[in-house]
C-alpha positions as CSV (number, residue, x, y, z in Angstrom):
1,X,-0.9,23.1,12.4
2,X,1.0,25.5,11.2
3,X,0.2,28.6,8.2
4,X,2.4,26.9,6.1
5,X,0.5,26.5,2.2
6,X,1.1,23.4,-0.1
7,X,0.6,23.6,-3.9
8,X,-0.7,20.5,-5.0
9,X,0.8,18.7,-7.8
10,X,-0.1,18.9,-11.5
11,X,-1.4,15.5,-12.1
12,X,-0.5,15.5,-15.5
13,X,3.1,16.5,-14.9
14,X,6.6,14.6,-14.8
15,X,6.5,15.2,-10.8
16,X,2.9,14.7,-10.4
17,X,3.2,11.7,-12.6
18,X,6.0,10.1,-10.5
19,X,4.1,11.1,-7.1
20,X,1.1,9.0,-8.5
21,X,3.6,6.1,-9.6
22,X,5.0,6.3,-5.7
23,X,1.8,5.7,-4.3
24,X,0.4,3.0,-6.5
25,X,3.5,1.1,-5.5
26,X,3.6,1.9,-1.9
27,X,-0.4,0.8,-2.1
28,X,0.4,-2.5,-4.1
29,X,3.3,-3.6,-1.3
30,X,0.8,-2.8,1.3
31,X,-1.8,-5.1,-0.7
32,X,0.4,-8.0,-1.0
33,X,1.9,-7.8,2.7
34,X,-2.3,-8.2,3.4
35,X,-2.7,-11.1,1.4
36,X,0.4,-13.3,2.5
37,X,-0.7,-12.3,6.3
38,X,-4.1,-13.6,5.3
39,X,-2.3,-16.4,3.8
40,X,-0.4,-16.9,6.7
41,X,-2.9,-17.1,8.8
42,X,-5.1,-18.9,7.0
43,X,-2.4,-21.9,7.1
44,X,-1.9,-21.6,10.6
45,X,-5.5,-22.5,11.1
46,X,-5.2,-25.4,8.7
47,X,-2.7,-26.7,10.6
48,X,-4.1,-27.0,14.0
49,X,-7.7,-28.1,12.6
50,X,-5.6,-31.2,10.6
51,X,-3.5,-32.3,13.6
């Protein structure tokens, strides 16, 4: 690790704003990649329980 100091954002600034508005969509694609594996999977274990 290195010395090096990091000034958190201002949450209620442009840039903090948009950092926030980043990671709610980052977070929300990593949700619905979950749910269509789920989905995925789920299917897949439909179909060899049907045939």
């Amino acid at each position: 690790m290195t010395g090096k100091h990091i000034e958190p954002l201002d949450p209620d600034s442009p840039a903090g704003r948009a950092a926030a508005e980043a990671i709610s969509q980052g977070l929300a694609e990593i949700q619905v990649a979950i749910w269509r594996r789920e989905a995925a999977r789920e299917a897949e274990a439909r179909r060899w329980t049907t045939t």
